[in-house]
N, C-alpha and C positions, 0 to 999 in steps of 0.2 A: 318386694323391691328388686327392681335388675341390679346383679354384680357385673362387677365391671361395667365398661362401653358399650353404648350401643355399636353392635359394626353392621355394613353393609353398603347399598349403593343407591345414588339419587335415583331420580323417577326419567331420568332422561330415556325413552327410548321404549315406555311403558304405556299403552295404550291407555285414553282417558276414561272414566268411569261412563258405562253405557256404549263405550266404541270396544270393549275388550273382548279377545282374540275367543273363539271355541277355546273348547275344553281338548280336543282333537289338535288347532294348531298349536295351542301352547304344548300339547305333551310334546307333538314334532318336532316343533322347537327347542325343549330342555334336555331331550332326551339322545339329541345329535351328540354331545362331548362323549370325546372318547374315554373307554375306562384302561387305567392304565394297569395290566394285570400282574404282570410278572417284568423282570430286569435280569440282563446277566452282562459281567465286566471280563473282556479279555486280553492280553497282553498282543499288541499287534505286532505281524512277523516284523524281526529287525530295529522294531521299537527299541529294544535295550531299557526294558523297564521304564523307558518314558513315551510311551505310544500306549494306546486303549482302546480297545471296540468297546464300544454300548448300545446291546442290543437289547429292545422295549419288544413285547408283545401287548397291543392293544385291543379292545373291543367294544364295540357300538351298535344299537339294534339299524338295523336295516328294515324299518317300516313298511317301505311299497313291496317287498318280498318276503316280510315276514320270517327273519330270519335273525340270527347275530352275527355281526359281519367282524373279524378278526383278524388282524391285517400289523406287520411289523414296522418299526423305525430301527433307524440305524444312524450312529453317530461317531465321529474321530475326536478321542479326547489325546490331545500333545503336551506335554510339560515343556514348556518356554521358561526364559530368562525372567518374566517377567508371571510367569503364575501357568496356569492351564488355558488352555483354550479348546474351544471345542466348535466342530462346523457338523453339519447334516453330512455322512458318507452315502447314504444309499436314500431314494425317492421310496418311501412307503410300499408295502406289495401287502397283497392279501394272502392270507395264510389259509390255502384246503388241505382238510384230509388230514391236519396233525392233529395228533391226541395228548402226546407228553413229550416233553424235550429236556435236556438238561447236557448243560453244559461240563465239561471234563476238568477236574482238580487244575491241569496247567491253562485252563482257556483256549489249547489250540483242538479241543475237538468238539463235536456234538453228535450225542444219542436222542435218534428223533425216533414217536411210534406214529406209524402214521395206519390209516384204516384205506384198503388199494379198493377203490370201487375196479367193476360191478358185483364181485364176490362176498366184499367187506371184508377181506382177511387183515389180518394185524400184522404188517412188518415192523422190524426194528430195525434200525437203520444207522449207522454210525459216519459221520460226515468230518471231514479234516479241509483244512486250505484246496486241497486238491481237486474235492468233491466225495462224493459218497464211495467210502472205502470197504464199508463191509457192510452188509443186510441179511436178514431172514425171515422167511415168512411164518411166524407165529401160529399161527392157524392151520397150516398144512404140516406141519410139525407132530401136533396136535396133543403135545404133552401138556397141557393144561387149558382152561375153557380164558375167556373172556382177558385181558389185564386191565384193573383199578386202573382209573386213569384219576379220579377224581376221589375226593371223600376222605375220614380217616386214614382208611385202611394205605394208598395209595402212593410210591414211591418210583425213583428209576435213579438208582444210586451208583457211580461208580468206583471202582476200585483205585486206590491210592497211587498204583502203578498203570491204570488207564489201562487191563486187560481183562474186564470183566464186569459185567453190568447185574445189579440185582433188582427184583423188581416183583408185582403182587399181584396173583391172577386168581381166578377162580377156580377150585378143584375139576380136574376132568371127570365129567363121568360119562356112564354109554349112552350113545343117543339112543330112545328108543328108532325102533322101525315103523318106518310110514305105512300107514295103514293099504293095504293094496285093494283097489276098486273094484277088482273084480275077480275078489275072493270067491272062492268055491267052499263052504263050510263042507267038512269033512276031508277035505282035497290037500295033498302034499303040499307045504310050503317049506320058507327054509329053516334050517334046524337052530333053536333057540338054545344059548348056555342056557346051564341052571343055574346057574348064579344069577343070573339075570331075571329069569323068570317072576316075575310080581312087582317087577322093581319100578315099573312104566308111573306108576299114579302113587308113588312114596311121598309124603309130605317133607318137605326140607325146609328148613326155617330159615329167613333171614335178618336184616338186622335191621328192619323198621326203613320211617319217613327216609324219602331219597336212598335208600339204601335196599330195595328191594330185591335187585339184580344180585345179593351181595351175600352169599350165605358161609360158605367157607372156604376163605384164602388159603393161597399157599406161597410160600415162599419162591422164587423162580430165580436162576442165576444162567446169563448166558457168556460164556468164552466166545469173545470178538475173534481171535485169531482160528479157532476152530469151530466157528458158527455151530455151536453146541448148545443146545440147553440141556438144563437139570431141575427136578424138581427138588428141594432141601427136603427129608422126609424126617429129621430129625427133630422135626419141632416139635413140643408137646402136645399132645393130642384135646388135651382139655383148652388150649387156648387157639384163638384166631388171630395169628402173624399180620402184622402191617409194619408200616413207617422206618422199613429196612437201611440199616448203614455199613459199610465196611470196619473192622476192627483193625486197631494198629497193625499195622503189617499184613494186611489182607488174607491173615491167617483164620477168620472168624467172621460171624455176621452178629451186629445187635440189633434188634428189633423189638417192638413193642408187641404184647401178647394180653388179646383182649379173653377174659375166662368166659364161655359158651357152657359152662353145664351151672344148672338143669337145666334152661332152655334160655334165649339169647332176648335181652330187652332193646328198644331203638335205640342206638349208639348217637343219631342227628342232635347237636346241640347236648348234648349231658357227657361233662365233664366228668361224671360221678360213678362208673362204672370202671369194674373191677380189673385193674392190668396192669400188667410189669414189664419192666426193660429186662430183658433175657441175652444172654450170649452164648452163640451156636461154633462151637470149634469146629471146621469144617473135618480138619486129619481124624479126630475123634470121636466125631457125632455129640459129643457129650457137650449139653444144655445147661447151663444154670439159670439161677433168679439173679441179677443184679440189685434190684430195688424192694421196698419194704414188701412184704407178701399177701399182706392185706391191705394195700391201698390203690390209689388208681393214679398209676403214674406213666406220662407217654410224653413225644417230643423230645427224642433224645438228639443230642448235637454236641459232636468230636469238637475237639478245640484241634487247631493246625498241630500245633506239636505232638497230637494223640495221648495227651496224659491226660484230658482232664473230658470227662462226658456229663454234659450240661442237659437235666432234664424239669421238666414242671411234674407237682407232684399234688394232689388232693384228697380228699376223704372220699371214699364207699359209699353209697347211700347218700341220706340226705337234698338240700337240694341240687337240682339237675346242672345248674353250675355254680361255682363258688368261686372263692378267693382263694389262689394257689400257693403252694410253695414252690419256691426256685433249688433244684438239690444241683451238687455234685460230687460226681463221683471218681476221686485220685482213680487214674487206670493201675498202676502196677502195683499200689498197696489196696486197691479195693475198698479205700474207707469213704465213705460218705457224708457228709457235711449239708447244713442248710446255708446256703447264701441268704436267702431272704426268704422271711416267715409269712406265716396267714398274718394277715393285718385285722385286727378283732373293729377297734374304731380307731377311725385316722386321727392322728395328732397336730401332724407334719401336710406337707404337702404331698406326699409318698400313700397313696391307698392303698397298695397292695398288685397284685398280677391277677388277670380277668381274663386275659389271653386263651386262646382254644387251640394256639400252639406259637413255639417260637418260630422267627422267621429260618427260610432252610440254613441261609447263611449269618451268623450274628455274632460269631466269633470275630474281634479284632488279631488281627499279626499278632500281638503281643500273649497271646494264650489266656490273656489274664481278664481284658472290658469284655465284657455281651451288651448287644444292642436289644431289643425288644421294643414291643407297642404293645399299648396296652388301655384300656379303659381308667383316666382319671376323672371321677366325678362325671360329670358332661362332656368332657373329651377324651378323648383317643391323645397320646403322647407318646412321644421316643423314650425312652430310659435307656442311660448308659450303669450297667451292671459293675459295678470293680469286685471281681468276685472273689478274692484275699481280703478285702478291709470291706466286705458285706455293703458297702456303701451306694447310692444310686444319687444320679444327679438327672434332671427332667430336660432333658436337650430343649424344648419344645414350649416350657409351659410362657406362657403371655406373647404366644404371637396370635394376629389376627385370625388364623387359621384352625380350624375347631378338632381336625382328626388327621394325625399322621400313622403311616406305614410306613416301615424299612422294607425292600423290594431285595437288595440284595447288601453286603461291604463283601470287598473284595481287595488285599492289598492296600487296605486300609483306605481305598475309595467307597465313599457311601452312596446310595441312591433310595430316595424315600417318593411318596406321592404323598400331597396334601390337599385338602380341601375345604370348605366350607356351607354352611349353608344358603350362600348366594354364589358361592364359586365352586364352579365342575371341577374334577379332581386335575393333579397340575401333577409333572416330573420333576424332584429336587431331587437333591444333593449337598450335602453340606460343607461346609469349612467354618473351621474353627481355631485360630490361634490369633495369641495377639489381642487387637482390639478391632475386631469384627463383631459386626453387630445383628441382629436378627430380623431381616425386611421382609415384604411381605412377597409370600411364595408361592400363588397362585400359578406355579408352574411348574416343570419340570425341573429339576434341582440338583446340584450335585455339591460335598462337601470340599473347599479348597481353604489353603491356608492364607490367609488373608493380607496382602500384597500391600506395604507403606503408602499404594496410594489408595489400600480398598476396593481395588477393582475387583468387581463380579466377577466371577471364574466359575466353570459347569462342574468338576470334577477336582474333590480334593482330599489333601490324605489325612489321616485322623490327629489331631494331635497328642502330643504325650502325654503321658498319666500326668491328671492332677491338672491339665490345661486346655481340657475342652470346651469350657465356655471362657467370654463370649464366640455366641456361631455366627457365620456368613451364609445367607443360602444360593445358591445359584441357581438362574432359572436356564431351562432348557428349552422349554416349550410354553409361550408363555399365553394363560389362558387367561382372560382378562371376567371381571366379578358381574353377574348377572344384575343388568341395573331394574330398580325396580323392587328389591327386597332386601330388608334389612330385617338385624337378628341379635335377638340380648337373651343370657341365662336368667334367669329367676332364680332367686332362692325361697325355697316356702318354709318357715318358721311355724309347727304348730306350737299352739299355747302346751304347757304341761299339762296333762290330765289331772285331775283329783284323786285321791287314795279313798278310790270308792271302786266300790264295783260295774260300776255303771257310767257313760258318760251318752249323756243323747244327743247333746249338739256341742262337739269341737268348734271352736271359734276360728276364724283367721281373721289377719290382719289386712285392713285394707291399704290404701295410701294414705288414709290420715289418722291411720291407728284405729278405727272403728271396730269395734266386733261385728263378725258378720254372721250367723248363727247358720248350721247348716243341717239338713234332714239328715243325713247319716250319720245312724249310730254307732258308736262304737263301745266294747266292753274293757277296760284295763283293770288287769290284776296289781296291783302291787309292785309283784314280785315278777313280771310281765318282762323282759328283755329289752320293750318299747317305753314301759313305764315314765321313760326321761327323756320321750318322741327329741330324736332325731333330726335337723332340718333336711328337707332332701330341694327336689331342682326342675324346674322345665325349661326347655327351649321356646321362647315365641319370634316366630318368622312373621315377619308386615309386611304390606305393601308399602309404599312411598307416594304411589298416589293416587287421585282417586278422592272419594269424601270421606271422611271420618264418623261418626264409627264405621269401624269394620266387624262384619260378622265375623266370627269364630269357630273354627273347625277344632276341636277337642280330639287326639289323641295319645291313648295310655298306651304302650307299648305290650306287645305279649310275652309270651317267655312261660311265667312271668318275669322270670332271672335272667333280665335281659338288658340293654340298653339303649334309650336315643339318644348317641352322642352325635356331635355339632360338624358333621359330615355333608357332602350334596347328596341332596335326594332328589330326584328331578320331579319326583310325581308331586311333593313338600312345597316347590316351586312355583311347580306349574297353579297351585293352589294359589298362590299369593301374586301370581300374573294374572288370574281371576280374579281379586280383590278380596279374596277370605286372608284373615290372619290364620295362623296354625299353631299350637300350642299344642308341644310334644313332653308326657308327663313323663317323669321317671322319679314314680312313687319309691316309699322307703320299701324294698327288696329287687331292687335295682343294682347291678355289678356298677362296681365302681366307688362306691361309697363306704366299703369295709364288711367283713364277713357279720359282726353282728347285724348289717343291715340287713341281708341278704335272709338270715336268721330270724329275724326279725317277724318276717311275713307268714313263716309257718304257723302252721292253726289258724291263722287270721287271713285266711282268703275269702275274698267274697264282703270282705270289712274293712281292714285296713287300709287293700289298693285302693279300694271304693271312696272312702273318706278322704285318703290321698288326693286322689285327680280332682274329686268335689272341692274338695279347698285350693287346691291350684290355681282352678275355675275360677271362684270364687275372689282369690287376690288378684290374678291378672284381672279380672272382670272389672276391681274397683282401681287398679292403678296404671292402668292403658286406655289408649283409646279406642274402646271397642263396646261394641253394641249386645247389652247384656238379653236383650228381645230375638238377636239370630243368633242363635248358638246348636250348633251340630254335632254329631260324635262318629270318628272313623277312624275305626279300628278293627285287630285281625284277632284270630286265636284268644288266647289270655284277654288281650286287652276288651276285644269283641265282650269277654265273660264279665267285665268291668261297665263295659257300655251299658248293657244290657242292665243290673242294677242301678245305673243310671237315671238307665230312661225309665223302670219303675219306682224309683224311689225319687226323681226329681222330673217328672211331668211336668211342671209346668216352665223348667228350664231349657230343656230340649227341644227343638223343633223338626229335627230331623236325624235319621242315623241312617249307615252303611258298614258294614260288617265282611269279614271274610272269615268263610272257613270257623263262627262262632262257637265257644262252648259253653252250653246252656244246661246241662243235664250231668251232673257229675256222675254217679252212679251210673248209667249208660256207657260210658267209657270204660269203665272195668274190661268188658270183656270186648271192645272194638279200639282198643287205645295200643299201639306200640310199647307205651310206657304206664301201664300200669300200676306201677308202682307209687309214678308222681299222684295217682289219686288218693293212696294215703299219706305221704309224705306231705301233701300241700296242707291237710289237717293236723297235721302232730300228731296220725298215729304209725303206729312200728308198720315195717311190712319186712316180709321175708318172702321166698319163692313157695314155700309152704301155705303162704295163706290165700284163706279163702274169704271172702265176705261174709261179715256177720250182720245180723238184721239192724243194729245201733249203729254197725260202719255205714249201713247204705241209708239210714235215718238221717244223720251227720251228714252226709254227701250229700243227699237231697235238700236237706235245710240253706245248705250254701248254694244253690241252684238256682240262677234265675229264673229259670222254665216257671218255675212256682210263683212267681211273682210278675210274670208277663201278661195276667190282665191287668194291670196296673197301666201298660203299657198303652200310649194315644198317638207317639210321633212315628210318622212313616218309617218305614226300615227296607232298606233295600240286601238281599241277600246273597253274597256271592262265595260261591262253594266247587271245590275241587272235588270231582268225584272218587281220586285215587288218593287223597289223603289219607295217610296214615296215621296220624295223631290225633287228629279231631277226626273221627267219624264222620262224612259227609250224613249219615242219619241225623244227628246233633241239628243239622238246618233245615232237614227236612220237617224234624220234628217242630219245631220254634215254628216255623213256614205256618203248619197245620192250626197251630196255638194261633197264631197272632190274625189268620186267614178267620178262624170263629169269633175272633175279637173285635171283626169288622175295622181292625186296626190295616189301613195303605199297605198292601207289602209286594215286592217282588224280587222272586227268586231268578238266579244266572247260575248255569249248573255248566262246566266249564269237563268234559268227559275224558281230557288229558290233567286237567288241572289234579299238581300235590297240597299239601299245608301253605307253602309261600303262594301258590298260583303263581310261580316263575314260568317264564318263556317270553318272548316279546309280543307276540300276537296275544297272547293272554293279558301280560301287563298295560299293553294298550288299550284291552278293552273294558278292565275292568276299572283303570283310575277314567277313562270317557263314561262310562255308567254313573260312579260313583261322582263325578263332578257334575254330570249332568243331574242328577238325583238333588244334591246339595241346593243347585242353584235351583232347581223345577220347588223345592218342597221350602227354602229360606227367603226368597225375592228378595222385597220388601218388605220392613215390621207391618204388621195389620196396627190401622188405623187407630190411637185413641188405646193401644195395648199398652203397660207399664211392666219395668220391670219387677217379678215377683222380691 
């Protein structure tokens, strides 16, 4: 049954069934909204506290050049008699050559890095009202190699009195010497240290998926007034420095330290590895641990007054992301406190924090609210933190809008982006006091206090404790709802198992209560953690027009500890601009639904997610209108490993599939996976850095292994695969390729030789949702004549 409203928008403006647009126009089309990436708020000169700059950086692919095109706005927010107002200050410009920016504690400065073609050197550049007042060329310096611009590790922090920037580069080391062409063996060349000597072909590790450039940081600090850098050498040697901030009185640096010994596992997407918030006295050198010693704690953020350092905190091991705790920590008594705990199963409306880090800025004026976003069930929400009375109130929840972000509060002005799955992301801002109310904010938004007669206002201040709801949003920019697709959550309700050891066919419920009996089995203990299953949720995106039924596009998300929340997805879209419905699963180990869930899925991979999406399937199939004869599966990673059991255990449900980047071969991954680790942890067994595989570990791995089960397999599979992926082995598609190539089973392979695990870039992601759509429609048409559903 769908919770809640259907939302979304009529068919006005939707091409009719048989006149519908390529797979190529629609992406061009969904794929034009800008994405709204970052926000900063600054006091304008003379303003007197009631004047604002708002500066956006945005980003959008640029198709005909294959590129992503990244380009600024710029706004004047005023506080009038009668509330804020706000107009456009500056015409859009495109952004070259910048790397990282961040704006100065008072708002009147900016530290820009920018990359100077034709050399590629790295300046830093420091900008005020005037123009650019101070710069250095990083690279010609040459006290450290590459700076983080992006990822974990990756900051540009400045000091509390705006004379000092800190920030994350890569260790220098010596370049070797270029090989000289027309060496003479035996013949004088020039004279080599010994220290150096062997050092040319050293193995240096780094930190996995997307992270490859990234082995070991160091801390960097440059004085603006004496264009000086430093490298901080005091950091402990066992850990790898990132996510740098100034300490009260810019006497110290804290930073998060991730521990590298014995050797460094992928840090992309896992919450779960080992690291502590650290404080570096600069007069001193001397280093401490701030937070627990064995846990994985990062994302630290000063509150204004400097007393109080607000960080997320999780468990070691386990799986690759959880459900966090919220810590903080008094600066001058050094005592730490949980604001808000792991959430085991939700009660309340409150699931817990999912978050992969706080936003930079989330502190309110008052030292006291934090802002955050975070994963609730199916969506993405704001939470306001009161973090003395441990309380959270959901700024967000029951508006039309499926997923918000905080971008920046500043002065107690907020700015968020929201969106949907028919509407591209929008710029907000909230207001809230009073009796304002929450409308729909497919735009650019700012929070203001809500004015006797209600008028929208772009820019507004937070209200006082204890009075922030109801909210007012204000749009900025306003981006109107993609007509043509509409969108409801599901909730999927398994029956309880039997206190047996065995269950073969889980039942679901259709629309008129029927049991519907499904091929995947599943096994329940007892004493099982699932034992008392859970309800868990999918998203179904439709078309509006067009004929009825509509085929169905089936995807599970990968991760596996992951989520599809109720955001724009263009490629999701562009699907249901074509006439497929999509149906986005987020089986029980899914974030957002509580740590038990999450918990839940361990040892039961390869069964659980499996019976999961199968009954998803199976209820939308009986309680929408859609056609149970064309049903497809497309999916990445994880979900691909989902697919895949699928289509051999439900053959004659499937008609087609498309895959990225698949994992089919568990056991294979051991020793080509970043994260190794996850391949015993997804079974429930132990792993340490010590271990090695045992002949029963790699028995168990291969048992949960589609590969073993792909001559089962009869619907086409199209395969698309990154050759520089690090987490999934591009071997993993080769291999499936070969299997399913002997099974005289349709296949073809797209080998993409920049492509990572996401297959990001825009010339990439164009080509592979055009494949993938053209695949769907070439292999579903039409049902074949006189066919019934199974």
């Amino acid at each position: 049954m769908a919770s809640g409203t259907q939302r979304g928008a009529g068919s006005r403006g939707q091409p009719a069934e048989g006149q519908r647009s390529s797979p190529g126009a629609c992406y061009r089309e969904l794929s034009r909204f800008p994405a709204i990436n970052c926000a900063a708020l600054g006091a304008a000169a003379g303003g007197r506290g009631q004047a604002f700059l708002l500066h956006t950086e945005c980003s959008q692919p640029d198709l005909p050049r294959r590129r992503l095109l990244r380009f600024s706005r710029h706004y004047s927010v005023q506080r009038t008699e009668r509330g804020l107002a706000i107009s456009r200050a500056a015409l859009g410009a495109e952004i070259h050559n910048r790397l990282l920016s961040r704006d100065s504690p008072s708002g009147q400065r900016r530290a820009v890095l920018v990359r100077c073609p034709p050399q590629g050197h790295e300046l830093l550049e420091v900008w005020d009202g005037s123009g650019r007042s101070h710069g250095v060329d990083l690279t010609a310096l040459g006290k450290h190699g590459a700076v983080y611009t992006e990822g974990p590790f990756a900051c540009l922090a400045w000091s509390h009195l705006e004379t000092r920037l800190l920030y994350v580069a890569e260790k220098s080391r010596p370049t070797p010497p270029a090989a000289c062409p027309w060496h003479v063996p035996g013949a004088a060349g020039p004279a080599e240290d010994e220290d150096e000597e062997g050092e040319q072909f050293v193995y240096h590790e780094d930190w996995g998926e997307t992270l490859g450039t990234r082995s070991a940081p160091v801390l960097c600090m440059l004085d603006i007034e004496s264009n000086s850098v430093s490298v901080l050498e005091s950091v402990p040697k066992h850990v790898s420095p990132g996510q740098a901030l100034w300490s009260p009185g810019d006497t110290g640096v804290v930073f998060v330290g991730w521990w590298h010994e014995p050797f460094r596992l992928g840090l992309s997407a896992c919450s779960n590895r080992r690291s502590g918030i650290f404080h570096l006295e600069l007069a001193s050198g001397h280093c401490e641990l701030l937070s627990a010693p064995n846990r994985a704690s990062f994302s630290p953020r000063l509150s204004p007054d400097g007393q109080r350092l607000l960080y997320l905190e999780g468990a070691v091991g386990g799986p690759h992301r959880q459900c966090l705790q919220l810590r903080m920590l008094t600066w001058q008594m050094r005592q730490t406190v949980t604001v808000l705990d792991v959430v085991q199963e939700p009660t309340g409306a409150f699931t817990g924090i999912y978050a992969d880090a706080l936003p930079p800025r989330c502190w309110a004026a008052d030292s006291r609210r934090v802002l955050l976003g975070t994963p609730q069930r199916s969506r993405t929400d704001l939470l306001l933190v009161d973090t003395e009375a441990a309380t959270v109130t959901n700024l967000t929840a029951g508006s039309p809008e499926g997923c918000w972000e905080l971008l920046t509060i500043q002065w107690d002005l907020l700015v968020a982006t929201c969106s949907a799955p028919h509407r591209p992301p929008s710029l907000v801002s909230r207001a809230a006091r009073g009796a304002g109310t929450v409308r729909s904010a497919g735009d650019t938004l700012l929070w203001d206090p809500v004015s006797p007669a209600a008028r929208p206002q772009v820019v507004a201040e937070l209200p006082p404790l204890g009075q922030e709801l109801p909210l007012h949003w204000v749009p900025v920019e306003d981006t109107p709802p993609v007509p043509g697709i509409t969108w409801k959550t599901l909730t999927i309700q398994q029956s309880s198992p039997p206190h047996s050891e065995h269950l073969g066919a889980p039942q679901c419920l259709g629309a008129r209560g029927q049991g519907v009996p499904m091929a995947v089995g599943a096994e329940w203990g007892p004493s099982h953690p699932c034992a008392d299953p859970q309800p868990f949720e999918a998203l179904l995106l439709s078309p509006t027009g067009g004929t009825t039924p509509h085929p169905l596009v089936v995807c599970p998300h990968g991760g596996p500890h992951a989520i599809f929340d109720a955001r724009w997805r263009p490629s999701m879209a562009a699907l249901c601009r074509l006439g497929f419905a999509v149906l986005l699963v987020n089986y029980r180990g899914s974030l957002g639904f509580g740590q038990a869930g999450i918990e839940c899925l361990q040892s039961r991979v390869g069964e659980q997610d499996v019976a999961d999406t199968q009954l998803a399937v199976e209820q939308a199939l009986h309680s929408e209108p859609l056609d149970p004869r064309r049903v497809a599966l497309l999916a990445g990673s994880h979900g691909a490993f989902i697919a895949l059991h699928l289509l051999a255990r439900q053959p004659e449900r499937y008609r087609v599939c498309a895959l990225r980047n698949p994992v089919s071969n568990l056991p294979a991954l051991l020793g080509t996976s970043d994260i190794p680790d996850w391949r015993y942890t997804s079974l429930g067994l132990p792993y340490s850095f010590q271990r090695v595989p045992r002949a029963e570990d790699l028995v168990a791995m291969l048992q949960r292994s589609p590969i073993i089960q792909v001559p089962q397999v009869r619907a086409p599979v199209l395969l698309c695969v990154g050759a520089r992926d690090r987490r999934v082995s591009p071997t993993q598609a080769l291999e499936l390729y070969r299997v399913l190539r002997a099974g005289r089973v349709p296949t073809r392979l797209l080998w993409y030789p920049e492509g990572g695990h996401a297959l990001a870039g825009v010339e990439t992601e164009a080509d592979v949702f055009g494949n993938c759509a053209r695949w769907l429609l070439q292999h579903l048409g039409q049902p074949p004549a006189g066919q019934h559903s199974p």
